[in-house]
LOMARLO-28780 format. One record per atom (N, C-alpha, C, CB): x negated, y negated, z; atom name; residue number from 0; residue in one letter. Coordinates in steps of 0.2 Angstrom, whole numbers, plus 2048, in hexadecimal, padded with zeros to 3 digits. Glycine has a CB too. Layout:
BEGIN
<<X,Y,Z>,CA,NUM,A>,
...
***
This chain:
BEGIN
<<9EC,D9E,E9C>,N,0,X>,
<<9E6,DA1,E9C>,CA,0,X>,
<<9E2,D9E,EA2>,C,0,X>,
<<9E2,D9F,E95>,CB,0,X>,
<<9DF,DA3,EA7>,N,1,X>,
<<9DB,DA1,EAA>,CA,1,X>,
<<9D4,D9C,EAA>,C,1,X>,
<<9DC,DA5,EAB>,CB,1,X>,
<<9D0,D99,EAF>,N,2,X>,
<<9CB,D93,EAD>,CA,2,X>,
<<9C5,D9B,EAC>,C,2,X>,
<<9C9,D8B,EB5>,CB,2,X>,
<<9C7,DA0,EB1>,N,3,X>,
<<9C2,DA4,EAE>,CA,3,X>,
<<9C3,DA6,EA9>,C,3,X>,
<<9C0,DA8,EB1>,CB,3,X>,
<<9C7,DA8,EA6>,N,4,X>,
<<9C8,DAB,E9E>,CA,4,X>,
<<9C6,DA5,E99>,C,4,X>,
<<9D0,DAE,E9C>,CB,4,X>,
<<9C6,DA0,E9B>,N,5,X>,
<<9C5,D9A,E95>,CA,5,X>,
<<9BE,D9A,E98>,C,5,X>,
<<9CA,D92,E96>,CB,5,X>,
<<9BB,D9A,E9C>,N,6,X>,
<<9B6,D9A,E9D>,CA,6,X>,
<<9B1,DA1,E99>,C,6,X>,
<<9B6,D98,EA3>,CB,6,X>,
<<9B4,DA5,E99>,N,7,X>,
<<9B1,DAD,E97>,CA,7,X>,
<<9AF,DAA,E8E>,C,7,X>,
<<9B8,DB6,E99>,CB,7,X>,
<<9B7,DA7,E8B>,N,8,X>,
<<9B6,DA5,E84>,CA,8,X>,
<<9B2,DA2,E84>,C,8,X>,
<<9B9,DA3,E81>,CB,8,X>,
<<9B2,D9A,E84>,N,9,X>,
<<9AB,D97,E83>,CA,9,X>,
<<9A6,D9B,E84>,C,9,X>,
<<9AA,D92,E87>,CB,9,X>,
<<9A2,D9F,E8A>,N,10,X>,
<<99E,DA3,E89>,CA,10,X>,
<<99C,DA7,E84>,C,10,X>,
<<99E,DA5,E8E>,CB,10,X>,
<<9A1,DAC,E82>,N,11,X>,
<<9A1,DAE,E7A>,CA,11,X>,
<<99F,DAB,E75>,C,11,X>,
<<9A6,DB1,E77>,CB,11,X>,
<<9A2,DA4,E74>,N,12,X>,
<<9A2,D9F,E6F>,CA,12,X>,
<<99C,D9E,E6D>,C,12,X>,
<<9A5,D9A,E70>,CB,12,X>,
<<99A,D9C,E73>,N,13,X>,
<<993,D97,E72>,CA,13,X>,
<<98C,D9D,E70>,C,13,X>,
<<990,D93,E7B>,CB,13,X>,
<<98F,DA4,E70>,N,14,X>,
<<988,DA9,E6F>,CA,14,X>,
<<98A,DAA,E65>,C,14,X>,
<<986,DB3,E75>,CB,14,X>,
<<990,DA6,E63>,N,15,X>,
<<992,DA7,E5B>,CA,15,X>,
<<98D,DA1,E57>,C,15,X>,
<<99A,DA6,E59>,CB,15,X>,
<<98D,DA4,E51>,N,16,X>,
<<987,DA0,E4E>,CA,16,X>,
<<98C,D99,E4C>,C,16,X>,
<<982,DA4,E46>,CB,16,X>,
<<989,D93,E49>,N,17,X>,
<<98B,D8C,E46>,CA,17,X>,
<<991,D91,E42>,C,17,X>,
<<984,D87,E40>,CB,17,X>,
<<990,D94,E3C>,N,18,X>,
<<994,D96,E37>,CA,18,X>,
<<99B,D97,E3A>,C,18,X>,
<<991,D9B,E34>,CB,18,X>,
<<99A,D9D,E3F>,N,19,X>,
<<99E,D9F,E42>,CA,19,X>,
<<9A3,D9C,E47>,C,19,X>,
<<99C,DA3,E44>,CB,19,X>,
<<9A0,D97,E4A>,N,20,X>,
<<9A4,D92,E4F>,CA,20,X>,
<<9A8,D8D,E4C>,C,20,X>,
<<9A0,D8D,E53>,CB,20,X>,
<<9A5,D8A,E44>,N,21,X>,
<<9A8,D87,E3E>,CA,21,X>,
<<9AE,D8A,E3C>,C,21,X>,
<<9A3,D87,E38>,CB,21,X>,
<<9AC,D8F,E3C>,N,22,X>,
<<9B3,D93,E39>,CA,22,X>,
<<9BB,D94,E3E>,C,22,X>,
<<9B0,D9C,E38>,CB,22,X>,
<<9B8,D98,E44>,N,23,X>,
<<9BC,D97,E48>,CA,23,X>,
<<9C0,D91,E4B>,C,23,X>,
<<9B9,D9A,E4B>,CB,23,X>,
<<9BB,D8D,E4B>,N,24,X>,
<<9BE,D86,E4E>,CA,24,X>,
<<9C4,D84,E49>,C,24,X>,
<<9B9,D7E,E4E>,CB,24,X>,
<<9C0,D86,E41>,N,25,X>,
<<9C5,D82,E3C>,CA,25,X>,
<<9CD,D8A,E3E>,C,25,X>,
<<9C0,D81,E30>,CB,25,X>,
<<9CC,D8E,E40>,N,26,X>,
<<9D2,D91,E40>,CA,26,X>,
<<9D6,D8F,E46>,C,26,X>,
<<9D1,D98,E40>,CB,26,X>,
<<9D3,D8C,E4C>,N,27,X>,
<<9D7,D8A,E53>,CA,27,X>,
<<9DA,D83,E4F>,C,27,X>,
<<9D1,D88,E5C>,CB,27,X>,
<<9D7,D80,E4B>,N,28,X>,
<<9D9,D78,E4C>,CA,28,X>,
<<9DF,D7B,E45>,C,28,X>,
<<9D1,D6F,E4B>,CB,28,X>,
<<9DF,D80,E41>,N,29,X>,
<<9E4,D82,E3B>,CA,29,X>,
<<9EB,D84,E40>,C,29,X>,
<<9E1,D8A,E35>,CB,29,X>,
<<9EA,D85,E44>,N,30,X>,
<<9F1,D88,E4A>,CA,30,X>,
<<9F3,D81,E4D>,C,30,X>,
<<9EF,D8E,E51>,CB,30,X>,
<<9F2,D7E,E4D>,N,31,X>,
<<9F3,D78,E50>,CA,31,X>,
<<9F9,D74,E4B>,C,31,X>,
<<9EC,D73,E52>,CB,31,X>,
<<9F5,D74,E46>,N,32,X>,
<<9FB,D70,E3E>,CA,32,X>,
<<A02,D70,E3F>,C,32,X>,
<<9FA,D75,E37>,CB,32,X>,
<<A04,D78,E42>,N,33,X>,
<<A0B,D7B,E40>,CA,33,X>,
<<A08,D7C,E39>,C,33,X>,
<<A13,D75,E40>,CB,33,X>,
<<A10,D7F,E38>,N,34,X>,
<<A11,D82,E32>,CA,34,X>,
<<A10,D7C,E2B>,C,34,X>,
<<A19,D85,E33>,CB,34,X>,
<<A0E,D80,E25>,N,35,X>,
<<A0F,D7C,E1E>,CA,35,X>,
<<A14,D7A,E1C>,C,35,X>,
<<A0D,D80,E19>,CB,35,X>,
<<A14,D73,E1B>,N,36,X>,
<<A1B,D71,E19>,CA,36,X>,
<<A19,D70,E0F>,C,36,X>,
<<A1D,D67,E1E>,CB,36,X>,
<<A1D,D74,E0C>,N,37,X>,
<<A1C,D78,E06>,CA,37,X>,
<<A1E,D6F,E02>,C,37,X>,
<<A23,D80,E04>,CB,37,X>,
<<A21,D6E,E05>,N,38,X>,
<<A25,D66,E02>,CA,38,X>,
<<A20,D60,E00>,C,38,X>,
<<A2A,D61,E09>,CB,38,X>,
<<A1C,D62,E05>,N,39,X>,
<<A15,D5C,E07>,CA,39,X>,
<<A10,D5E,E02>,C,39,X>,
<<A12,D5D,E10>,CB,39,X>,
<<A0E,D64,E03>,N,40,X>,
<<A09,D68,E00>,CA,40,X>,
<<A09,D65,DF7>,C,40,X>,
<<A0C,D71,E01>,CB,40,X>,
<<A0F,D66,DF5>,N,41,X>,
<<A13,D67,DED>,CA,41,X>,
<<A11,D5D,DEB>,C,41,X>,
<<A1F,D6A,DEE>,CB,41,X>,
<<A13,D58,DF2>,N,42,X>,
<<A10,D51,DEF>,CA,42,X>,
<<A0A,D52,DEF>,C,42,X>,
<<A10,D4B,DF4>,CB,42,X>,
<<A08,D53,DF3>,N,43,X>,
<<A02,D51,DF4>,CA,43,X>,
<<9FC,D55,DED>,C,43,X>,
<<A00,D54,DFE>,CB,43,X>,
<<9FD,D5B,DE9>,N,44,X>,
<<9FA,D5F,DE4>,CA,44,X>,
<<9FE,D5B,DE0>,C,44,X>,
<<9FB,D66,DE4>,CB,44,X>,
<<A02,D55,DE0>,N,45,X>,
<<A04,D52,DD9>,CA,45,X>,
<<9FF,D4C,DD9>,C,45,X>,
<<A0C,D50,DD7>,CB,45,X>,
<<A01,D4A,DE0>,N,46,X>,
<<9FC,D43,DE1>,CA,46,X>,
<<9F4,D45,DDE>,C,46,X>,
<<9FB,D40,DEA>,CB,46,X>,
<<9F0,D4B,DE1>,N,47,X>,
<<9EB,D4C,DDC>,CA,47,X>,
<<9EB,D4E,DD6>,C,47,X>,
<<9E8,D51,DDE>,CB,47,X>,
<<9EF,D51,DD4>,N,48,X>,
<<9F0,D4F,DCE>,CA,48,X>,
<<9F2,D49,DC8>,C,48,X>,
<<9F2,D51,DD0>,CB,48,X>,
<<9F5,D44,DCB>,N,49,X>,
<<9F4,D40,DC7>,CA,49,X>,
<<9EE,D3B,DC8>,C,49,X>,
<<9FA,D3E,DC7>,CB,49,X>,
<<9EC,D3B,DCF>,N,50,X>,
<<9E6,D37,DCC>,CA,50,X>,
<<9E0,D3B,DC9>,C,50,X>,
<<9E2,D33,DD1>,CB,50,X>,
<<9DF,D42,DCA>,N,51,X>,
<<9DC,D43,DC6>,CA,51,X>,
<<9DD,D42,DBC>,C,51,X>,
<<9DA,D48,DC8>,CB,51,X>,
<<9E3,D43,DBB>,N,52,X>,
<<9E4,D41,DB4>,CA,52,X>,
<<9E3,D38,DB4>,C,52,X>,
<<9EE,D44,DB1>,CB,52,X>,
<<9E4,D34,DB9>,N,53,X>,
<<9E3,D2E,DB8>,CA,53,X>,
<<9D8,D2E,DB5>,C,53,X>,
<<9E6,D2A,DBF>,CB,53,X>,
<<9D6,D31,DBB>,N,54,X>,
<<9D0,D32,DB9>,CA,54,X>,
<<9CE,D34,DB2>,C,54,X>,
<<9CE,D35,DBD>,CB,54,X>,
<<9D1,D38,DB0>,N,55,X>,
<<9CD,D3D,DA8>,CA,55,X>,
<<9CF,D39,DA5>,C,55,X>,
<<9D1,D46,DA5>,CB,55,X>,
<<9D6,D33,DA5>,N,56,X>,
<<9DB,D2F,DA0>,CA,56,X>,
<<9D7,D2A,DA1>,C,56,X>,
<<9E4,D2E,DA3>,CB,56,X>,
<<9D3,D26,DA5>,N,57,X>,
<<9CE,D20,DA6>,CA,57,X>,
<<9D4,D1B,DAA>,C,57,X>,
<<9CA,D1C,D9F>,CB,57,X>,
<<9D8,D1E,DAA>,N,58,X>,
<<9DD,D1A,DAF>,CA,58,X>,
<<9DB,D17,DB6>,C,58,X>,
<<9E1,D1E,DB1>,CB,58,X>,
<<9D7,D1A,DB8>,N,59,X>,
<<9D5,D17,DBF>,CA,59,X>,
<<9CD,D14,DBE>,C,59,X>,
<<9D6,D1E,DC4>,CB,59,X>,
<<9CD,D0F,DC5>,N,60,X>,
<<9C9,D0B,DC8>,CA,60,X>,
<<9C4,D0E,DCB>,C,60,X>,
<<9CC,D08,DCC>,CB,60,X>,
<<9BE,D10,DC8>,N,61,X>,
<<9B8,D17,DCD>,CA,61,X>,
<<9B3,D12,DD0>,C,61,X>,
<<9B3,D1E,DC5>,CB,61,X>,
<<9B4,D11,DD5>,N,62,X>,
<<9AE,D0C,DD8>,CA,62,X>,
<<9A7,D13,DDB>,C,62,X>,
<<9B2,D06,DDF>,CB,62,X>,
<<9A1,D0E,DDB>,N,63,X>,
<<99D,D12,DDD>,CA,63,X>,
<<99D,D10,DE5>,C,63,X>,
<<997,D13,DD8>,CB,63,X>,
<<999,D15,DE6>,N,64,X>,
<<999,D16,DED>,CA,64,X>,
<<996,D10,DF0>,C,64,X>,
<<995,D1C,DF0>,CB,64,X>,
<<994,D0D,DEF>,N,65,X>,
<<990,D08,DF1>,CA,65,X>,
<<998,D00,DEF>,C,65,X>,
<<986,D06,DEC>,CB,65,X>,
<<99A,D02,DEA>,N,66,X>,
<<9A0,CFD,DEB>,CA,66,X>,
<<9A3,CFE,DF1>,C,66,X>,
<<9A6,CFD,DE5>,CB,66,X>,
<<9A6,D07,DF1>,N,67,X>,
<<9AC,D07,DF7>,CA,67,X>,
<<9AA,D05,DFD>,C,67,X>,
<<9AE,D0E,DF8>,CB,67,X>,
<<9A3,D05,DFE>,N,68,X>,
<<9A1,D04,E05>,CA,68,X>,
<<9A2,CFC,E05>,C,68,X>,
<<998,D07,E07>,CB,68,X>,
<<9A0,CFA,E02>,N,69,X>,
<<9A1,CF2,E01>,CA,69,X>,
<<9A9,CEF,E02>,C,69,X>,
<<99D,CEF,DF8>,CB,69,X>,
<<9AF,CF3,DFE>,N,70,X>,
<<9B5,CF1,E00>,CA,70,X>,
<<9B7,CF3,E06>,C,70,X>,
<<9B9,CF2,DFA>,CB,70,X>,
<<9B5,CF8,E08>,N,71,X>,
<<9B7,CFB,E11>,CA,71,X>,
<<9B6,CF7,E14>,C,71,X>,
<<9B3,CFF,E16>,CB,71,X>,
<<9AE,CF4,E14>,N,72,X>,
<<9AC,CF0,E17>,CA,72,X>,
<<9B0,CE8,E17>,C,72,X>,
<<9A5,CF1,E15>,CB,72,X>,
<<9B0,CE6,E13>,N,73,X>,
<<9B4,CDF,E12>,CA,73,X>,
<<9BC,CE1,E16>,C,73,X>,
<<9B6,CDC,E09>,CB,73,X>,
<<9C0,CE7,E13>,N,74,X>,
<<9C6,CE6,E17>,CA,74,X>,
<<9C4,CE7,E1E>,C,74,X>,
<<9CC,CEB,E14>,CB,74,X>,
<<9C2,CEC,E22>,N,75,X>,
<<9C0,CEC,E27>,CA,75,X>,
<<9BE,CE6,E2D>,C,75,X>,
<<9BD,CEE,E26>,CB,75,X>,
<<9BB,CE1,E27>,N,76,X>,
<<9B8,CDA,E2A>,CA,76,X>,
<<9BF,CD5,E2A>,C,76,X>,
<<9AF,CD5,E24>,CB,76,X>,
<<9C2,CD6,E28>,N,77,X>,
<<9CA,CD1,E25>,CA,77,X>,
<<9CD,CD6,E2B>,C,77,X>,
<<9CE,CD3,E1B>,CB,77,X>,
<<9CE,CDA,E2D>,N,78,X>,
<<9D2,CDD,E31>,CA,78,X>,
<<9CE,CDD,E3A>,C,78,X>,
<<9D3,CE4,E2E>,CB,78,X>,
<<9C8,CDE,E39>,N,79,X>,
<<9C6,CDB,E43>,CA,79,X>,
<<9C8,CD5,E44>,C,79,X>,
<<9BC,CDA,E46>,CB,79,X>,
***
């Protein structure tokens, strides 16, 4: 691609509204991924899955937003 044809796009780009640039971008940066690995996909919907049954089950540890920020914060200070 030429710097003038890349240049001609940005120019189109920039007269698309927010919505539309959101969108698009999210489709340039979906081509970048490669392909779906169906393998990955399949953990990863079990791993949601079981913590959400941990959650409904009371299995899990639910900190509120103000804990998590607080344990970031400490491991973060332990790690500079």
């Amino acid at each position: 691609m030429t710097a003038e044809t890349l240049n001609q796009l940005r120019s189109q780009i920039s007269t698309l509204s927010e919505s539309e640039r959101a969108a698009l971008a999210h489709e340039l940066i979906t081509t970048l991924d490669g392909p779906p690995d169906n393998a990955v996909e399949q953990v990863w919907n079990d791993e949601i899955s079981q913590r959400a049954a941990n959650v409904r089950n009371g299995n899990a540890t639910l900190l509120s937003r103000a804990e998590f920020r607080q344990q970031m914060r400490m491991g973060l200070a332990t790690q500079g």
